[in-house]
C-alpha positions in Angstrom: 0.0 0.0 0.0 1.3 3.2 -0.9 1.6 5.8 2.0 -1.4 8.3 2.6 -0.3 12.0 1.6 -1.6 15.3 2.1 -4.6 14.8 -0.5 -5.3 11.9 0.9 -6.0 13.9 4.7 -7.4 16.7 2.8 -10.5 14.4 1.3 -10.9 12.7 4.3 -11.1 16.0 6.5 -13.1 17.6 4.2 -10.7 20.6 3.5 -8.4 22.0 0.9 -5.3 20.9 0.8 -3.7 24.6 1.7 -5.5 24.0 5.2 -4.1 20.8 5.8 -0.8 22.5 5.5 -1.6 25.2 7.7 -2.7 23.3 10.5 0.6 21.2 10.1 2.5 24.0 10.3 0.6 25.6 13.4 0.1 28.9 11.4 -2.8 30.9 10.4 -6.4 31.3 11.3 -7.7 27.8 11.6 -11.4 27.6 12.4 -11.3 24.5 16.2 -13.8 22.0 14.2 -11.6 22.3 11.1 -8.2 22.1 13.2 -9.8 19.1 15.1 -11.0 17.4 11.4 -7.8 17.3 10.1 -5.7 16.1 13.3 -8.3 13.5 13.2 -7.2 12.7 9.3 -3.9 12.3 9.8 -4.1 10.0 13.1 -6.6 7.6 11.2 -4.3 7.5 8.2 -1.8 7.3 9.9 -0.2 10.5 7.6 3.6 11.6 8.4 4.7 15.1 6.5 7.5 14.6 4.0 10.3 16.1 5.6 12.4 16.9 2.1 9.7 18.3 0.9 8.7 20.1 3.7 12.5 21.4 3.8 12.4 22.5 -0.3 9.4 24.6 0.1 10.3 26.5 3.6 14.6 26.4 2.5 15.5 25.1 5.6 16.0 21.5 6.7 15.5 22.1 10.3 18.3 20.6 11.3 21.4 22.0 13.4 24.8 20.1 13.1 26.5 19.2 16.1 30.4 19.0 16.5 31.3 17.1 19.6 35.1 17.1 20.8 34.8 14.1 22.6 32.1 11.7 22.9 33.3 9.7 26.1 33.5 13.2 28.6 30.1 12.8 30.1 29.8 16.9 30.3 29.5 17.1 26.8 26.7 14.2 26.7 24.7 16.6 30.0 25.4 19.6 27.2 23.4 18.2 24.7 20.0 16.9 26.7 20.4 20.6 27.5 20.7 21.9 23.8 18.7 19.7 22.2 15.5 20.2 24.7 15.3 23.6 23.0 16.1 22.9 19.6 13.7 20.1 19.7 10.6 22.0 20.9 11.6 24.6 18.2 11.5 21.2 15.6 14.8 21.4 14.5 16.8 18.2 15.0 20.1 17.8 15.5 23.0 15.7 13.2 26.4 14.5 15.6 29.7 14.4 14.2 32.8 13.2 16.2 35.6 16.0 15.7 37.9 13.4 17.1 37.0 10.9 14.6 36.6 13.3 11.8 40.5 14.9 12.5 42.1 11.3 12.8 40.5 10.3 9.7 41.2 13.8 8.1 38.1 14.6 7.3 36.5 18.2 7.2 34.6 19.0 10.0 32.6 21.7 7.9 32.2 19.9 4.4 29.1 16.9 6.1 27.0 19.9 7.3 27.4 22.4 4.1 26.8 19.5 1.7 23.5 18.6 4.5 22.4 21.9 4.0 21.5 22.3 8.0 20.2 25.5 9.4 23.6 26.0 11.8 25.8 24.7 13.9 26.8 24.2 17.1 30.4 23.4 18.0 31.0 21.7 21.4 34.2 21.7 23.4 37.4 22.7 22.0 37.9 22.0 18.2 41.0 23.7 17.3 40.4 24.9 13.6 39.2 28.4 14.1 39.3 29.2 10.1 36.9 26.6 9.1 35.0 28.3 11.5 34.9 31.4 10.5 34.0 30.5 7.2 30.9 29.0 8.2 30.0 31.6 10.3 29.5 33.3 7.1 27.0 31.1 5.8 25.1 30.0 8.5 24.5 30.6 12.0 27.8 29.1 14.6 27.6 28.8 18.2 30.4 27.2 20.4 29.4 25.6 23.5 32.0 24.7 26.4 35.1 25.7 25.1 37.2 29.5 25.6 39.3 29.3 22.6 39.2 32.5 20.9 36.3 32.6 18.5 36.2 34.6 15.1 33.2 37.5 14.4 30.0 36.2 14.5 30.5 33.2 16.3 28.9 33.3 20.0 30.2 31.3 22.8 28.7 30.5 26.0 30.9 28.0 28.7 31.7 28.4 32.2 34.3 30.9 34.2 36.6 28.1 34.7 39.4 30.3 36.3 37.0 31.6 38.8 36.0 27.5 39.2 39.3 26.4 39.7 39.8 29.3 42.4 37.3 28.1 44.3 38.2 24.9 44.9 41.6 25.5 45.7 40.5 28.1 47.9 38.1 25.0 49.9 41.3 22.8 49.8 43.3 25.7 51.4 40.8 26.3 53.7 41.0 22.7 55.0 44.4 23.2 56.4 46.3 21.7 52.6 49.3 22.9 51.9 50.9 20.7 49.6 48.5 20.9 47.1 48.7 19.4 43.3 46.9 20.1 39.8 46.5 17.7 37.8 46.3 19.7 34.3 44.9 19.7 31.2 45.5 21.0 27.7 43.5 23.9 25.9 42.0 27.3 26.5 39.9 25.7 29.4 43.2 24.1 30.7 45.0 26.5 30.5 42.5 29.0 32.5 41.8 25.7 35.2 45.6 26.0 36.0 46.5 29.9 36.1 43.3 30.0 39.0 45.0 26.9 40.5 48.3 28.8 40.5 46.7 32.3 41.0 44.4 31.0 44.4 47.7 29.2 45.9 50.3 31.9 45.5 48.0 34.3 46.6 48.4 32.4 50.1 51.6 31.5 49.9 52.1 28.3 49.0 53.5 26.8 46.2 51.3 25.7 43.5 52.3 22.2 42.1 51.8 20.9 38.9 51.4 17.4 36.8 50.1 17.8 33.1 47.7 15.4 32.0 45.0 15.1 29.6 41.7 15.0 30.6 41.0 10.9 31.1 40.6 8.9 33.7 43.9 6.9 32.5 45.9 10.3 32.4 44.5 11.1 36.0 45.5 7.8 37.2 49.3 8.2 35.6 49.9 11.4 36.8 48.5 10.9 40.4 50.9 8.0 40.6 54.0 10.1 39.7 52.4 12.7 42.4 52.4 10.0 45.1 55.6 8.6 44.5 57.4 12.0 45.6 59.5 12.2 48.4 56.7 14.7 49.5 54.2 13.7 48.4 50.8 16.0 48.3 47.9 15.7 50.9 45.4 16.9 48.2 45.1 17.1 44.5 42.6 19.2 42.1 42.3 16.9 39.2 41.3 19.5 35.5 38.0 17.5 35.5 35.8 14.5 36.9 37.4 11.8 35.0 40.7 13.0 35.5 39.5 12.8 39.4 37.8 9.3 39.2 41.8 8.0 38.2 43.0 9.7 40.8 40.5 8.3 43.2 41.9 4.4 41.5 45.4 5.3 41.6 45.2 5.9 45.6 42.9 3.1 46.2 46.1 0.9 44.8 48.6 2.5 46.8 46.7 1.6 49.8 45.4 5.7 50.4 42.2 6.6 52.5 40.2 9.6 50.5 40.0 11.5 52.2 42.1 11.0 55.4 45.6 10.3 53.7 44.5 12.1 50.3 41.7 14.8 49.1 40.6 14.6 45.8 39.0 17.1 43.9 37.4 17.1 40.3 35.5 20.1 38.3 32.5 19.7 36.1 29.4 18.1 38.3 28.8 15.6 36.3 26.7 12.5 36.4 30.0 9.9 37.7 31.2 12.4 40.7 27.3 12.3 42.1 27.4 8.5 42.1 27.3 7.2 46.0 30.9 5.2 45.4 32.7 8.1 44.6 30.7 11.0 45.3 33.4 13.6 44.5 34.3 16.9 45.9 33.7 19.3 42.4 32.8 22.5 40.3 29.3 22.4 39.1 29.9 24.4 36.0 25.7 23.5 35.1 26.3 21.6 31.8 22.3 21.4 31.2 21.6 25.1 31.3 25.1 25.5 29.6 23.4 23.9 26.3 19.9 25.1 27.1 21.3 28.9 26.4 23.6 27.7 23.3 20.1 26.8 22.1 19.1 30.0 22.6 21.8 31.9 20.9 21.4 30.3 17.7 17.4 29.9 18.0 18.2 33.9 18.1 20.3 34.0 14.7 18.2 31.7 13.5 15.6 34.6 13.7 17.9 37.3 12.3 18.9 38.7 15.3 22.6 38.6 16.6 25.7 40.6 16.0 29.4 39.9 16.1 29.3 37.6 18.4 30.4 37.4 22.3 31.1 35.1 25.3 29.4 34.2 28.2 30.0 32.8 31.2 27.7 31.1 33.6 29.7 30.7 37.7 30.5 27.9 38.9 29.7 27.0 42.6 31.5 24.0 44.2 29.5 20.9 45.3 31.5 19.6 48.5 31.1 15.8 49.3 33.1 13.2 50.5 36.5 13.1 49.0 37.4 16.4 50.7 38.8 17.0 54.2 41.5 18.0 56.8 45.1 16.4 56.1 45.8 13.7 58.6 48.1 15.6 61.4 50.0 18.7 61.5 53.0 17.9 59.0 50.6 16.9 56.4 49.4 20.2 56.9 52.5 21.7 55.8 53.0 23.1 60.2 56.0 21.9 62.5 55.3 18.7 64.3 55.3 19.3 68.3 
């Protein structure tokens, strides 16, 4: 049997065709028994709109590209129930590509979405070709989500005030009596601004900000907490770039026979779904990924519109969630004091 189309709900509704596609769209003056007549139609036949053809009359496709830095950090998969609750109850849909995937294969990022024809595109977390960027920021609306790479005109960007996060929890660490504190560090923009508030927050009470570069998995948290640990001194607490980074951490001093937090304090940054599971529950930033994505939405929903300019950042604050990996260092010359 061959599908039922619009002519087909338009005869069995008792209408003109025209009217049909007004109430599918949800514009124009519909008269309720009409309205009601054709719903009814296209639930008794069953009737789905053709989408391409939808998309040739309108010229859009109602559908936003997606770039995702890296599929396995779960703040990026929080990021997009929060961008794509927006998009979807403005019916656009959204396409995924894996910039990961894409740059070890050497494949365009832009090329899918520009040959897809999608309405715009939002870039999430750091993907490091600006150009390509700014050339499709000429041609359709760009948003960047979660990274603080420097952005071309016309390209919005709304993330978190990580520098201001990571001050804050090395301020709670200092305020527990930690002096030998460590950072476990991580590349990019967002790296980069993690460690200068680590740095900035210790010097500024005088200790002396240590740090172990890493890269932003749970493997390269576990690796560099075990090079921290096997110091002659070693540190009482560490502040791990983000969650995952901390959940290694958290493995590498289980193996060495640490207590978290009596012998060690771990601390991650990001809130996400892993540090608020009972096991680890995790000392972090809550940098609100959800509402993060929600207002991405926003901004292109906006330029979508025609509205929009040359572009800016913003940043939401972070506020630190304090749980149970957190606390005093065991006796006075853990805390960096003389011994009696």
């Amino acid at each position: 049997m061959r599908p039922p189309t619009i002519r087909d709900v338009a005869e069995r509704a008792g209408v003109s065709k025209s009217l049909v596609s007004l109430v599918l769209r949800g514009s124009g003056p519909v008269r309720p028994e009409k309205r009601e007549a054709v719903l009814r139609a296209v639930r008794e036949l069953g009737y789905r709109p053709n989408a391409a053809a939808r998309s040739l009359s309108e010229q859009r496709s109602r559908t936003v590209g997606v770039v995702l830095d890296d599929l396995r950090n779960p703040w990026f998969v929080e990021l997009l129930d929060g961008l794509n609750s927006l998009l979807h109850a403005a019916g656009l849909h959204m396409l995924l590509a894996d910039a990961r995937l894409n740059r070890r294969m050497g494949h365009d990022l832009a090329e899918p979405f520009l040959d897809l024809g999608v309405d715009g595109l939002v870039v999430v977390g750091t993907v490091p070709d600006a150009g390509a960027l700014g050339t499709l920021a000429r041609r359709m609306p760009v948003v960047v989500a979660g990274a603080r790479e420097a952005q071309p005109p016309g390209v919005d960007v709304v993330a978190g005030d990580d520098e201001r996060g990571a001050r804050l929890v090395t301020e709670h660490l200092l305020g527990l009596g930690h002096r030998r504190i460590a950072h476990l560090a991580g590349h990019g923009a967002v790296g980069a601004l993690r460690r200068r508030g680590f740095e900035t927050a210790m010097r500024a009470h005088g200790a002396e900000p240590l740090v172990e570069p890493g890269d932003l998995t749970e493997e390269g948290g576990y690796r560099g907490t075990v090079r921290l640990l096997g110091r002659p001194e070693r540190p009482t607490a560490l502040f791990a770039v983000n969650d995952m980074a901390a959940v290694g951490a958290l493995s590498a001093a289980v193996e060495l026979g640490l207590r978290v937090p009596r012998d060690l304090s771990v601390a991650g940054y990001d809130n996400t779904a892993i540090s608020r599971l009972r096991h680890v529950w995790l000392t972090t930033v809550d940098t609100a990924p959800y509402e993060t994505g929600r207002r991405a939405a926003g901004l292109l929903l906006d330029r979508l519109a025609g509205h929009g300019g040359d572009g800016g950042v913003e940043l939401a604050p972070p506020t630190l969630q304090v749980r149970g990996t957190t606390g005093p260092p065991d006796g006075p010359e853990a805390a960096g004091t003389p011994a009696s």
